[in-house]
Backbone as JSON, one array per atom type, in Angstrom:
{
  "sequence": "XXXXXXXXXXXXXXXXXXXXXXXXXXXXXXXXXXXXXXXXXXXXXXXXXXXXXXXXXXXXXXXXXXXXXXXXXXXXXXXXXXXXXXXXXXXXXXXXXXXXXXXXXXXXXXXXXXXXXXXXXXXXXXXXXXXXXXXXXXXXXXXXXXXXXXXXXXXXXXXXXXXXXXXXXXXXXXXXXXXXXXXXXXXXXXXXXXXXXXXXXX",
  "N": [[-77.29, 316.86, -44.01], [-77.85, 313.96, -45.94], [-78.37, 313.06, -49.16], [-80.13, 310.59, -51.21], [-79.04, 308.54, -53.23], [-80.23, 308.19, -56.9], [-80.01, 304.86, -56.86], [-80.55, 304.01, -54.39], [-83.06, 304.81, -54.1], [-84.58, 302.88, -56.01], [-83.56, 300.47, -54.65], [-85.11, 301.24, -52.33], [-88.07, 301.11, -53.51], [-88.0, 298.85, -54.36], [-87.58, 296.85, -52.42], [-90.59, 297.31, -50.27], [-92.1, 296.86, -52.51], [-91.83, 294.24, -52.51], [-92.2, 293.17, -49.97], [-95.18, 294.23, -49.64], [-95.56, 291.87, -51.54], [-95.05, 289.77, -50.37], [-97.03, 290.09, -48.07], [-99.29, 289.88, -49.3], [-99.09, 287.08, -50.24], [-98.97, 285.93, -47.7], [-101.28, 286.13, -46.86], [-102.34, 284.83, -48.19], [-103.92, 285.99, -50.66], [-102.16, 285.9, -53.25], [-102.47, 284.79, -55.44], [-104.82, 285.57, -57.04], [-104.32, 288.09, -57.17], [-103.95, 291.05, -58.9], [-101.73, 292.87, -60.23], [-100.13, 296.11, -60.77], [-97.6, 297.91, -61.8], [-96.23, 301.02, -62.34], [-95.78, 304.12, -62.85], [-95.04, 307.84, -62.23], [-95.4, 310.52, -64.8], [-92.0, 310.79, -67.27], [-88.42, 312.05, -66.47], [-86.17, 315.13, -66.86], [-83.08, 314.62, -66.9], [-81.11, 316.55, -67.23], [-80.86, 316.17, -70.22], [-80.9, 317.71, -73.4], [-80.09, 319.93, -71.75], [-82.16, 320.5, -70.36], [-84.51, 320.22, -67.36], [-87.01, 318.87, -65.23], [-90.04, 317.98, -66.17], [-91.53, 318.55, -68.38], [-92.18, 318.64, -71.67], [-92.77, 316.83, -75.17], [-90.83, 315.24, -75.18], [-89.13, 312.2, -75.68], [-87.97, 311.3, -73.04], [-89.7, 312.3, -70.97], [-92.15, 311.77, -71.61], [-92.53, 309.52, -71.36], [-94.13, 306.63, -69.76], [-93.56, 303.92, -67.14], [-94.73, 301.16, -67.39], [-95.77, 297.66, -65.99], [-97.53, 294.73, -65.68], [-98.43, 292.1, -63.65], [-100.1, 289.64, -64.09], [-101.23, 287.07, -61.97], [-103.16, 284.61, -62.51], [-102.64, 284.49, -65.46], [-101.99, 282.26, -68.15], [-99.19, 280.29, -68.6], [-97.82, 280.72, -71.19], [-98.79, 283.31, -71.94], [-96.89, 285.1, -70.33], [-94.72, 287.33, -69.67], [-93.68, 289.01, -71.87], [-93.26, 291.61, -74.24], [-95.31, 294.38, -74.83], [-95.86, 296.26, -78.08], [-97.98, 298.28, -78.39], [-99.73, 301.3, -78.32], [-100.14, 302.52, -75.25], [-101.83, 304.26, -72.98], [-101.75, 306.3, -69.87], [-104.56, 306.95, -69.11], [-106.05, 304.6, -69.61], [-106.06, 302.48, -67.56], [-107.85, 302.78, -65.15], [-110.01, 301.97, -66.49], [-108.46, 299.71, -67.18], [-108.05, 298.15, -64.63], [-110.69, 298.11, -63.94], [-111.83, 296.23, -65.64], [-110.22, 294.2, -65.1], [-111.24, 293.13, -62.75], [-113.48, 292.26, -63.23], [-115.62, 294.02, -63.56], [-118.08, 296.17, -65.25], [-117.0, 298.55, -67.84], [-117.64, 301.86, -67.57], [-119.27, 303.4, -70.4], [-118.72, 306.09, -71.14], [-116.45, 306.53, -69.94], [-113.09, 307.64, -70.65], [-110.33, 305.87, -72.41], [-108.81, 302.55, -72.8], [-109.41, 298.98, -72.05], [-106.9, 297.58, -71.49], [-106.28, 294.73, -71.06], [-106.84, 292.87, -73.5], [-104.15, 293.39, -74.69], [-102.9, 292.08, -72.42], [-103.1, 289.24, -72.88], [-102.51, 288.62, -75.15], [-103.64, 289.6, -77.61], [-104.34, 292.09, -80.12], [-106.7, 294.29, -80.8], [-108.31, 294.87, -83.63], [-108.77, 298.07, -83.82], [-106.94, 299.3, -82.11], [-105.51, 302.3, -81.61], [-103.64, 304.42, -82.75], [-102.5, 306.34, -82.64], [-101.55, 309.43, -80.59], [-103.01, 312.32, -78.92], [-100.84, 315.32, -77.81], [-100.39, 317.44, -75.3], [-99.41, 320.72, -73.98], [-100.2, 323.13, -71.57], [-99.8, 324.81, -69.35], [-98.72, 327.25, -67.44], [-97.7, 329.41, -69.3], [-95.77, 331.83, -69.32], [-93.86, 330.5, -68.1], [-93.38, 327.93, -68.65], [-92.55, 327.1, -71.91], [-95.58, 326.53, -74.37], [-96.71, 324.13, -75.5], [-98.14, 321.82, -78.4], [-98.86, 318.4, -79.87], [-98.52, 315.37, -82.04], [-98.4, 311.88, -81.39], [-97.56, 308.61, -82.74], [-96.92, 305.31, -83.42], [-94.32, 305.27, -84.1], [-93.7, 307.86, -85.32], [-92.99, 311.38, -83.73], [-94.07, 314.27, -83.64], [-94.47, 317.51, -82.78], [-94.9, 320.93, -81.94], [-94.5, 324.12, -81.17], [-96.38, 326.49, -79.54], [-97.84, 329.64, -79.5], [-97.46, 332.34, -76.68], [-94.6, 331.92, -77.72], [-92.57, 332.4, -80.64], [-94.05, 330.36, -83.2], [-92.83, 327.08, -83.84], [-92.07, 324.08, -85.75], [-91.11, 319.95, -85.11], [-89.86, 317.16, -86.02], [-89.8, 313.96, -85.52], [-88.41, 310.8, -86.07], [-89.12, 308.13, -84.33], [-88.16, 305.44, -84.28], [-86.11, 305.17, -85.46], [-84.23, 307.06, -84.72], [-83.96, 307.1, -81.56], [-83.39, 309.11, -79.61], [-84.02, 310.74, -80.37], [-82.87, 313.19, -82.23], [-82.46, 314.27, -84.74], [-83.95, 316.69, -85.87], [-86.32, 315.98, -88.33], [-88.35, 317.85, -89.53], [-87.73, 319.69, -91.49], [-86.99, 318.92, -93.73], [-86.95, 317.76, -96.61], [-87.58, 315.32, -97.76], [-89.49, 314.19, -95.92], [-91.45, 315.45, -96.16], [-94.15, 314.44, -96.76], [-95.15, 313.03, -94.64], [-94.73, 315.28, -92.49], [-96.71, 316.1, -93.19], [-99.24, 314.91, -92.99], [-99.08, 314.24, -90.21], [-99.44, 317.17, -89.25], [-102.31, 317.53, -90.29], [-103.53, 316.2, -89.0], [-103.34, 317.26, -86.14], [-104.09, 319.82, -86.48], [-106.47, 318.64, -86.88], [-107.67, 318.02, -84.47], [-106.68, 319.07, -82.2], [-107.05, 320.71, -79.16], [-106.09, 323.3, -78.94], [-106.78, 324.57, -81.36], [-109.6, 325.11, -81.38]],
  "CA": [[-78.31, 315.98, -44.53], [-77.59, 313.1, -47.0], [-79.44, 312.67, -50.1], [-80.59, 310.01, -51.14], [-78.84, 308.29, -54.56], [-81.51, 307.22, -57.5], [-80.0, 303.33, -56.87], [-81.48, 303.92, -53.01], [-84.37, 304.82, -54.39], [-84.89, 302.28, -56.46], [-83.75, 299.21, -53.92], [-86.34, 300.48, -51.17], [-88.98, 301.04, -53.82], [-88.07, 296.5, -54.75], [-87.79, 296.33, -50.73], [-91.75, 297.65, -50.34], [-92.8, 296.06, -52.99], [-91.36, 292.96, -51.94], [-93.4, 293.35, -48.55], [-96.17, 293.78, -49.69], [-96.3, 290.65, -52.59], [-94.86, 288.8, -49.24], [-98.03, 290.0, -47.32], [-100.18, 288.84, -50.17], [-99.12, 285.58, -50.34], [-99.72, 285.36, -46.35], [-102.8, 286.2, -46.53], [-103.93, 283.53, -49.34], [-104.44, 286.47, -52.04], [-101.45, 286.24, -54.23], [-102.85, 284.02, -56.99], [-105.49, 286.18, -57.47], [-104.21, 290.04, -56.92], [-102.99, 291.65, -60.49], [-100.16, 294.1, -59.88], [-100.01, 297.23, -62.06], [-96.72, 298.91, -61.0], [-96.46, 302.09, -62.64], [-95.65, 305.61, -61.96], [-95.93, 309.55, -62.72], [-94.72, 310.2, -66.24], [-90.5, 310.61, -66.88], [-87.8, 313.37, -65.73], [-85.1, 315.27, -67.41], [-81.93, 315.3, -65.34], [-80.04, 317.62, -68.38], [-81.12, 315.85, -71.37], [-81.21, 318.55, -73.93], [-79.74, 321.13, -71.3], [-83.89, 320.87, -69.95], [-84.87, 319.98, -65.86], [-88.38, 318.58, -64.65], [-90.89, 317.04, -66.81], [-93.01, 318.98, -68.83], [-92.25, 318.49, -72.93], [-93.18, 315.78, -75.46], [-89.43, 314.23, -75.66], [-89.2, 310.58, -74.76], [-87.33, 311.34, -71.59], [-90.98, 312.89, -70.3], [-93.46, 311.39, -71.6], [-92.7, 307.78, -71.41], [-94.26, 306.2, -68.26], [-93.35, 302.63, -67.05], [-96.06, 299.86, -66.82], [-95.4, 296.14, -65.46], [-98.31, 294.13, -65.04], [-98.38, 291.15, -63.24], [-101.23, 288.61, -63.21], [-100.78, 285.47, -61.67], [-103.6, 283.94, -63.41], [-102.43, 284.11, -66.89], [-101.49, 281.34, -68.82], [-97.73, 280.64, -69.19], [-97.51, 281.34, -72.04], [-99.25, 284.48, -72.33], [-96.63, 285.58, -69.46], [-93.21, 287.66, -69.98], [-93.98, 289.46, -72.67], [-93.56, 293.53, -74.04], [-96.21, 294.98, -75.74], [-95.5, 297.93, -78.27], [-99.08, 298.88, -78.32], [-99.92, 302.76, -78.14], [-100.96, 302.83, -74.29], [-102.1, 305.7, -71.94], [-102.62, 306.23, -67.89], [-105.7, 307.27, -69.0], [-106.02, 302.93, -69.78], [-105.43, 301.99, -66.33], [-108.95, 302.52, -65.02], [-110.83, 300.22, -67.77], [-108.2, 297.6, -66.88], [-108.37, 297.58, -63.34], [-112.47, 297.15, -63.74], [-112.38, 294.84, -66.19], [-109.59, 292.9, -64.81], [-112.21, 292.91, -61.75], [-115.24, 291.74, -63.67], [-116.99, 295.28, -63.53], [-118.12, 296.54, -66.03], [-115.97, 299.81, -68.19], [-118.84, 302.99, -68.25], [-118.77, 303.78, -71.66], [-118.02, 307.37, -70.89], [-114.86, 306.26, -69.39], [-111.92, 307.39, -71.52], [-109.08, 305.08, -72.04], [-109.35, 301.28, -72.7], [-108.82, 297.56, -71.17], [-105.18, 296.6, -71.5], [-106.83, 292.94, -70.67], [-106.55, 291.9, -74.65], [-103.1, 293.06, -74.77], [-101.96, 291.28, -72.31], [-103.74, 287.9, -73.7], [-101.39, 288.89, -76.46], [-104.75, 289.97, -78.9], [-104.08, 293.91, -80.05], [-107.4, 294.95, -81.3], [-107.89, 295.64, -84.71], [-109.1, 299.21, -83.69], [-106.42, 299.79, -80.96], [-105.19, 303.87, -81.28], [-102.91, 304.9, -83.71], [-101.63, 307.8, -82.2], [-102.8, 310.43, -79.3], [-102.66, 313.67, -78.71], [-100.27, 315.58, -76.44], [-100.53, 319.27, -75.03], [-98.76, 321.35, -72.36], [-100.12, 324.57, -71.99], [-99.73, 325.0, -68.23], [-97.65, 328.48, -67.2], [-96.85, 329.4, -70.88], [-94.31, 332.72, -68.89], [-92.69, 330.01, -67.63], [-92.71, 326.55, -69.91], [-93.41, 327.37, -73.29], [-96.64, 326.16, -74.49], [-96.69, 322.58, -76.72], [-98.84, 320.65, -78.68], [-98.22, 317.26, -80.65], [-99.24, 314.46, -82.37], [-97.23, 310.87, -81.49], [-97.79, 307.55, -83.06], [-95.7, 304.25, -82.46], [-93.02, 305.99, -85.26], [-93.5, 309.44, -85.55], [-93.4, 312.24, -82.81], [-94.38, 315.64, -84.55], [-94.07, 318.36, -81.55], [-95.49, 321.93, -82.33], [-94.38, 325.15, -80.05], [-97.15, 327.9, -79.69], [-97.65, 331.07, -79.01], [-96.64, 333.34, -77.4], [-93.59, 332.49, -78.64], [-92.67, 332.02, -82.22], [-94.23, 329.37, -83.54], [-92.3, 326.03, -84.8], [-92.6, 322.58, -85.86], [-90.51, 319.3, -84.92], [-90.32, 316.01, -86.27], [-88.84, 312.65, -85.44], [-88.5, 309.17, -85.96], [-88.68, 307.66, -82.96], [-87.79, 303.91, -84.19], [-84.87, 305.35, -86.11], [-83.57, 308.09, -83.44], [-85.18, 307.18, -80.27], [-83.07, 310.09, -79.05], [-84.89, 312.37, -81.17], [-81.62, 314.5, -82.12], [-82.07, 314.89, -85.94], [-85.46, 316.92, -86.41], [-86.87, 316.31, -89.54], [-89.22, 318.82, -89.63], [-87.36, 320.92, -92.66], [-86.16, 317.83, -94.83], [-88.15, 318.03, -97.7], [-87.98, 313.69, -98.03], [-90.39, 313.72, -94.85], [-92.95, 316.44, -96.1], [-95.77, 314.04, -96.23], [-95.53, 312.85, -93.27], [-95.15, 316.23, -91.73], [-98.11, 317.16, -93.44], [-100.14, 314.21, -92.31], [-99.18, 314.6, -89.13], [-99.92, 318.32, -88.87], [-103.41, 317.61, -90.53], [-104.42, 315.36, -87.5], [-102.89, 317.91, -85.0], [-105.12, 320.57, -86.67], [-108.36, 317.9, -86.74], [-108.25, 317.04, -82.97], [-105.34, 319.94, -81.47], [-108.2, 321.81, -78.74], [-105.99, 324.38, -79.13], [-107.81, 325.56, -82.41], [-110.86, 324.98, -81.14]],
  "C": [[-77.76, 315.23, -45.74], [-78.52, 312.93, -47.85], [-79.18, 311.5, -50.65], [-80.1, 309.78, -52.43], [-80.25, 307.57, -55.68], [-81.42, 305.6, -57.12], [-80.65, 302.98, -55.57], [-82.44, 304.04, -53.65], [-85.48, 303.36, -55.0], [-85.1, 300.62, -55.59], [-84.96, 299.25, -52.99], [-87.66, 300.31, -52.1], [-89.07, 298.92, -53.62], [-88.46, 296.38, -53.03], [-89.45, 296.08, -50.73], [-92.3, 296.88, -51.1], [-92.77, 294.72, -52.89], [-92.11, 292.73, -50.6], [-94.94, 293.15, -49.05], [-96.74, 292.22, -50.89], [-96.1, 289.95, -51.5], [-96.54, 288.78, -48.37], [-99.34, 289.47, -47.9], [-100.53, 287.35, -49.74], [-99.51, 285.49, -48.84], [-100.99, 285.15, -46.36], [-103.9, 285.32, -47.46], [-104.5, 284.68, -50.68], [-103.6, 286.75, -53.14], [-101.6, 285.48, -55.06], [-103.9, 284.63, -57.17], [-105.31, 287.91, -57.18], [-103.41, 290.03, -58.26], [-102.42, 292.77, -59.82], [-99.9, 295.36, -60.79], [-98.66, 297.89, -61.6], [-96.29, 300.06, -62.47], [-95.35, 303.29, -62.24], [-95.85, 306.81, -62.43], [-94.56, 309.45, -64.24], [-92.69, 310.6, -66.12], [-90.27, 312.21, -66.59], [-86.62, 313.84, -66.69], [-84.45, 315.57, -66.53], [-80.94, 315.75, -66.4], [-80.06, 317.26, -69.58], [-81.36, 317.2, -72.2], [-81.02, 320.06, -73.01], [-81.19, 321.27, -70.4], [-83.49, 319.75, -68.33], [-86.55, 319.79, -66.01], [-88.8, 318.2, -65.69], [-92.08, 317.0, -68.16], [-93.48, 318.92, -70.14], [-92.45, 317.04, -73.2], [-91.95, 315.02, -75.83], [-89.91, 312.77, -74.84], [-88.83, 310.93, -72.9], [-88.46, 311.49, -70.74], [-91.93, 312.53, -70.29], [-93.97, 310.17, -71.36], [-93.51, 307.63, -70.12], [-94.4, 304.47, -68.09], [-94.4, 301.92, -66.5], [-95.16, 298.66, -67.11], [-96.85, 296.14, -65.22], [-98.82, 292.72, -64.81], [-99.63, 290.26, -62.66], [-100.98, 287.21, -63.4], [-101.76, 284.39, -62.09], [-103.41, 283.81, -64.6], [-101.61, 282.86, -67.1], [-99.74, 281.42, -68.73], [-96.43, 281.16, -69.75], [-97.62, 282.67, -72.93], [-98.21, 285.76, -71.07], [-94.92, 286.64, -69.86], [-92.94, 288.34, -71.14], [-93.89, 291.48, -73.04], [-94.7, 293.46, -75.36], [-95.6, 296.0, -76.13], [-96.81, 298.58, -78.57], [-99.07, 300.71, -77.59], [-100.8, 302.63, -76.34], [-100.81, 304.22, -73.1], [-102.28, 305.46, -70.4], [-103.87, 306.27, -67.95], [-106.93, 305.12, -68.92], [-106.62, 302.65, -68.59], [-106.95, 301.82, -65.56], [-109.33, 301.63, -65.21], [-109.88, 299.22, -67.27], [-108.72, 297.19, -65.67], [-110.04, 296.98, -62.89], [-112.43, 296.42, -64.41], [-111.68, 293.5, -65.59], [-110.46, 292.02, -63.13], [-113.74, 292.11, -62.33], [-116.03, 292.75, -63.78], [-116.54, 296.02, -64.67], [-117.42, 298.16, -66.37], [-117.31, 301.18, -68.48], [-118.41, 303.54, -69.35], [-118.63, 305.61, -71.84], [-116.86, 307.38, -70.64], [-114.25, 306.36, -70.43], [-111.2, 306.21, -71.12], [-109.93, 303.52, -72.13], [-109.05, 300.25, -72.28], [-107.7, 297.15, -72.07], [-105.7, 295.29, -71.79], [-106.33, 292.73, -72.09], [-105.38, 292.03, -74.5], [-102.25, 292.03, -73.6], [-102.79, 289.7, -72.48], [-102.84, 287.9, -75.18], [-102.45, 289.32, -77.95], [-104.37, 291.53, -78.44], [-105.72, 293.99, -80.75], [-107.28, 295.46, -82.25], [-107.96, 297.16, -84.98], [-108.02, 299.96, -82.52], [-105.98, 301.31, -81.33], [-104.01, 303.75, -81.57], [-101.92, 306.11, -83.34], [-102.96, 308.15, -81.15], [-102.05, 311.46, -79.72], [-101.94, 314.35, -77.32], [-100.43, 317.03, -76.43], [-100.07, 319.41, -73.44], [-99.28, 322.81, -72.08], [-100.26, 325.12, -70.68], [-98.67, 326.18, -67.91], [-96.99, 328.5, -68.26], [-96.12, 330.87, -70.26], [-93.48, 331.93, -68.57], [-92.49, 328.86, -68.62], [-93.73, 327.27, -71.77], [-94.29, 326.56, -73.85], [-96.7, 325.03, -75.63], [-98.01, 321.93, -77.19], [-98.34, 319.23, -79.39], [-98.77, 316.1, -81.07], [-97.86, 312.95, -82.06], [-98.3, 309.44, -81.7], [-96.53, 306.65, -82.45], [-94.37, 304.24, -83.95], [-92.86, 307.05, -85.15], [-93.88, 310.4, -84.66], [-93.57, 313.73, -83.6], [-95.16, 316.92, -83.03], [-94.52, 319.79, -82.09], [-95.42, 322.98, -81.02], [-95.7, 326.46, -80.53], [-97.25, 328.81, -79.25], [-97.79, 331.13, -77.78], [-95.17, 333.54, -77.81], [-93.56, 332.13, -79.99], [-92.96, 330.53, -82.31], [-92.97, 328.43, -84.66], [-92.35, 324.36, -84.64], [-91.09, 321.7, -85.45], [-90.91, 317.89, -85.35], [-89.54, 314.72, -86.47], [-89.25, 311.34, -85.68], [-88.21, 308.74, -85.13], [-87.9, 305.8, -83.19], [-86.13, 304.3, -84.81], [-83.77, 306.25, -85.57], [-84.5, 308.2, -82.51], [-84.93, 308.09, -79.31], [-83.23, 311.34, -79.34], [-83.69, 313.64, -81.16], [-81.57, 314.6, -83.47], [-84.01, 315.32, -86.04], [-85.44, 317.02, -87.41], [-87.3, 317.01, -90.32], [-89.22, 319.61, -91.34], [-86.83, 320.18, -93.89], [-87.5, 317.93, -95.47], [-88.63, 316.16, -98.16], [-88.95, 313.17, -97.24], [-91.32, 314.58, -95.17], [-94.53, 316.18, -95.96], [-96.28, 313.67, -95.34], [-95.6, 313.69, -92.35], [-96.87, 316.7, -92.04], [-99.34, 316.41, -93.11], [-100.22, 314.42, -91.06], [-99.81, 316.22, -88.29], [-101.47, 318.34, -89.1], [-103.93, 317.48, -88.99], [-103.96, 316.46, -86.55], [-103.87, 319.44, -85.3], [-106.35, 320.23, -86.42], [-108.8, 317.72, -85.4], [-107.37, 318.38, -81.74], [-106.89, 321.08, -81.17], [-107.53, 322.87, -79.18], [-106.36, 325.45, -80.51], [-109.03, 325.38, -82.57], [-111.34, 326.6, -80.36]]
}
């Protein structure tokens, strides 16, 4: 049996998707279909000596959004956002980018301003992350990440300890901060919020 290299992977995913924007346009709905392409969050293939998916390092948590609407303006087109966004998002856009309305129960919010290029003066500052799925087998995480600072927290049952990076300044997160005494306030901000909102001390 032959497996299958990631660069296969990647051409039939373009192939497929290439089919279907082709079958679009046949059909008369590719100036009005928005495109979200996406996928499940990232992988470690030995980063840090670690396999599969399950901590708050970049390698894992990132997840890739494209979204392509063929009604926007021009100039509102081609563009990255560094806005704090979630899967949890993705919902709210897809109804609003529909016209239906977002139930205000619905976590997560409409992308739509960002990509109009307006951020909301209220847009989300940071989230919260947690792993606590088979703590015999992955050890159990919480964390607080903004669009600078990842602050990572291992819990019981094993020994508890803290982690803390600059992600704009080591986006490879390989010098933890955590114990430098020049970052203490920001550990200690960060740990506040991870105490104020972290279920796990609820």
């Amino acid at each position: 049996m032959q497996l299958l290299q990631p660069e296969h992977l990647v051409t039939g995913i373009d192939r497929e998707v290439g089919r279907i924007v082709a079958k679009l346009a046949q059909r008369g709905l590719a100036e009005n279909t928005v495109i979200l392409f996406t996928s499940d969050n990232g992988w470690f293939a030995g980063e840090r000596g670690l396999a599969d998916k399950w901590l708050m390092y970049e390698e894992s948590i990132r997840v890739p959004l494209v979204v392509f609407d063929p009604r926007l303006r021009r100039s509102e087109r081609g563009h990255t956002v560094e806005a704090l966004t979630l899967n949890l998002d993705f919902a709210p856009t897809m109804l609003d980018l529909a016209g239906v309305s977002v139930p205000s129960a619905m976590q997560g919010r409409s992308l739509v301003p960002l990509l109009h290029g307006s951020r909301p003066a209220d847009w989300r500052e940071h989230f919260f992350y947690e792993h606590r799925y088979g703590p015999n087998i992955i050890p159990p995480s919480e964390g607080i990440r903004t669009e600078r600072w990842a602050y990572l927290r291992w819990l019981a049952p094993n020994p508890e300890s803290e982690e803390l990076y600059d992600v704009q300044a080591d986006p490879l997160e390989q010098r933890n901060l955590a114990a430098d005494p020049a970052y203490t306030a920001t550990l200690d901000a960060l740990r506040a919020q991870w105490r104020r909102i972290g279920p796990g001390l609820k």
